[in-house]
C-alpha positions in Angstrom: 0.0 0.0 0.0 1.2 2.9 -1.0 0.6 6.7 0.6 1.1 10.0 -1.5 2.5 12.5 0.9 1.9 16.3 0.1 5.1 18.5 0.9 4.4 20.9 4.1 4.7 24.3 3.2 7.1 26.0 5.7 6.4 29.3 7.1 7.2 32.2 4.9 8.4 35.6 5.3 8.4 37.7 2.5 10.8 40.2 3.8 14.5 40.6 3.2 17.2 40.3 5.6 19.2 43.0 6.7 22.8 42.6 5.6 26.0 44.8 5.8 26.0 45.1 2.4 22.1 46.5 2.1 23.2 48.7 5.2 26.2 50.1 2.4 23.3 49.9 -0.4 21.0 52.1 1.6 23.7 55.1 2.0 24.5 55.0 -1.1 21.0 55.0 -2.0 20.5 58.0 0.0 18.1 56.3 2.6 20.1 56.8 5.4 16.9 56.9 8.2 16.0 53.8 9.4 12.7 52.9 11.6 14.0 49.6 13.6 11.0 48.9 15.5 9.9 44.7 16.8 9.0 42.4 14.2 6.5 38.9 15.0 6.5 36.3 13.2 6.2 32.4 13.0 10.1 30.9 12.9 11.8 34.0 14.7 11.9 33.8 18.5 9.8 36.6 20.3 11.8 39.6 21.1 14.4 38.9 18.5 12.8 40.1 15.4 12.9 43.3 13.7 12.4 45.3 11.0 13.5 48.4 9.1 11.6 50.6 7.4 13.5 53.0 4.5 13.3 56.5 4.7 14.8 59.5 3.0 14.2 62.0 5.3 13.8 62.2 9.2 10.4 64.1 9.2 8.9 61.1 7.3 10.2 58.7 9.9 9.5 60.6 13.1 5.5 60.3 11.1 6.2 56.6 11.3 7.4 56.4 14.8 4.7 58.5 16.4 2.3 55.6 15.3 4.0 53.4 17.3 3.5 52.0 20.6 6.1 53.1 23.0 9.3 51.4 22.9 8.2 49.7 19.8 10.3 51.2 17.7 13.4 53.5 17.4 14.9 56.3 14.4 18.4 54.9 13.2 20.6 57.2 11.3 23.0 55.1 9.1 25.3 58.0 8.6 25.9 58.2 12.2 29.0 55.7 12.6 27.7 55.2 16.7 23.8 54.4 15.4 25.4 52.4 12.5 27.3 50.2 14.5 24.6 49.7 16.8 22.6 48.0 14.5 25.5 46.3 13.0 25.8 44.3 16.5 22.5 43.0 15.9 24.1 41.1 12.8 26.8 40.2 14.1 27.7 36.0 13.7 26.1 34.2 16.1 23.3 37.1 17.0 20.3 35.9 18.2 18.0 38.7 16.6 16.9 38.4 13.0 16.8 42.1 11.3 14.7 42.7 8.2 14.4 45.2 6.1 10.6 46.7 4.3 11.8 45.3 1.1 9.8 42.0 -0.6 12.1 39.6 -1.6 9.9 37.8 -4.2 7.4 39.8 -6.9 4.6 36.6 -5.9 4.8 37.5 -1.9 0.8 37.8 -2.0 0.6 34.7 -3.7 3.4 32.8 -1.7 1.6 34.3 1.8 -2.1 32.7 0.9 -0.7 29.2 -0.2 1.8 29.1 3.1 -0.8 30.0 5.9 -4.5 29.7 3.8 -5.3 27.3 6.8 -4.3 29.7 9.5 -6.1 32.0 8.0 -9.4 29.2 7.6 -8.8 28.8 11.6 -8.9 32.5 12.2 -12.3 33.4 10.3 -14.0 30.5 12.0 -12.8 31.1 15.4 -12.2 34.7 15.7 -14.2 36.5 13.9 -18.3 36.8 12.6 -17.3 37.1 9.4 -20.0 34.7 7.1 -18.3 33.1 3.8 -20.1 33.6 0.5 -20.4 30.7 -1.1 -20.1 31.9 -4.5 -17.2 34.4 -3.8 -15.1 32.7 -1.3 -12.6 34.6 0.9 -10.2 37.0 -0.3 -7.2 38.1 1.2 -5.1 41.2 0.5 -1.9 42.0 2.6 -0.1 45.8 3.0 2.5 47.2 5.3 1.8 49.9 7.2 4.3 51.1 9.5 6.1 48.0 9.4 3.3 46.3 10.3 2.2 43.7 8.2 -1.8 44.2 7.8 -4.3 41.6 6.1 -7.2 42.5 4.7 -9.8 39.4 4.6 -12.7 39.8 2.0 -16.1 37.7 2.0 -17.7 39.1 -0.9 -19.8 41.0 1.3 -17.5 41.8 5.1 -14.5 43.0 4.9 -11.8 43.0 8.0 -8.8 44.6 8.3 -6.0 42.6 11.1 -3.1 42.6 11.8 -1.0 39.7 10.4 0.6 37.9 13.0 -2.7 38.0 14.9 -3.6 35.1 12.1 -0.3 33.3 12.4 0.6 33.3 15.7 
């Protein structure tokens, strides 16, 4: 007798590590503002994730920051060799944390996202929300960062919620 086994997919984060060498990218870039705030997600231990958001200019991350809860987040200036190095020791060999940057390393993150946690999300409708299914149009769901916060937007045909990610995949 012989059993077909289907692959597990393995949780997925769509975001791209933090490296020296995207630290040199970003100056170079001229995105030297960083918003490093704490990052949850299935895989990285709690407390040891985070992730950078990009920015140009400090006004546009001090709009960031003050949507944050406190302590959630910080303003790192790349070109400031004691702030740089700061964050370097968070990438250092052997480093606990895991550091990501806002940047999608795949075009098909959307589509990767649905196939890796379409159950968590099954799970979540049934047992945390009133959201009711239709039938003929099925569930929907849409994903967006804002603030470095991954949002999903779940869509019934007819309700429409709005939740934060990791409330789904936790």
């Amino acid at each position: 007798m012989q059993f077909c086994t289907m692959p597990l997919i393995q949780s997925y984060n769509p975001f791209e590590p933090l490296t020296v060498e995207r630290i040199q990218q970003l100056l170079l870039m001229g995105e030297p503002i960083l918003v490093v705030q704490r990052f949850q997600w299935t895989g990285i231990i709690p407390g040891a994730g985070f992730i950078a958001t990009r920015y140009r200019y400090p006004n546009d991350a001090e709009l960031h920051l003050a949507e944050l809860l406190p302590n959630e987040g910080k303003l790192v200036d790349l070109a400031q060799p004691a702030q740089r190095e700061k964050l370097l020791g968070l990438l250092a060999p052997g480093s606990t944390y895991q550091v990501y940057v806002d940047t999608l390393k795949d075009k098909n993150w959307a589509k990767l996202m649905k196939q890796a946690y379409a159950e968590d999300v099954r799970k979540f409708i049934q047992r945390k929300t009133s959201l009711k299914v239709d039938r003929d149009h099925g569930v929907d769901v849409g994903f967006h960062l804002r603030y470095g916060r991954v949002l999903a937007v779940i869509d019934t045909g007819t309700q429409q919620l709005e939740v934060p990610f990791f409330d789904i995949i936790k």
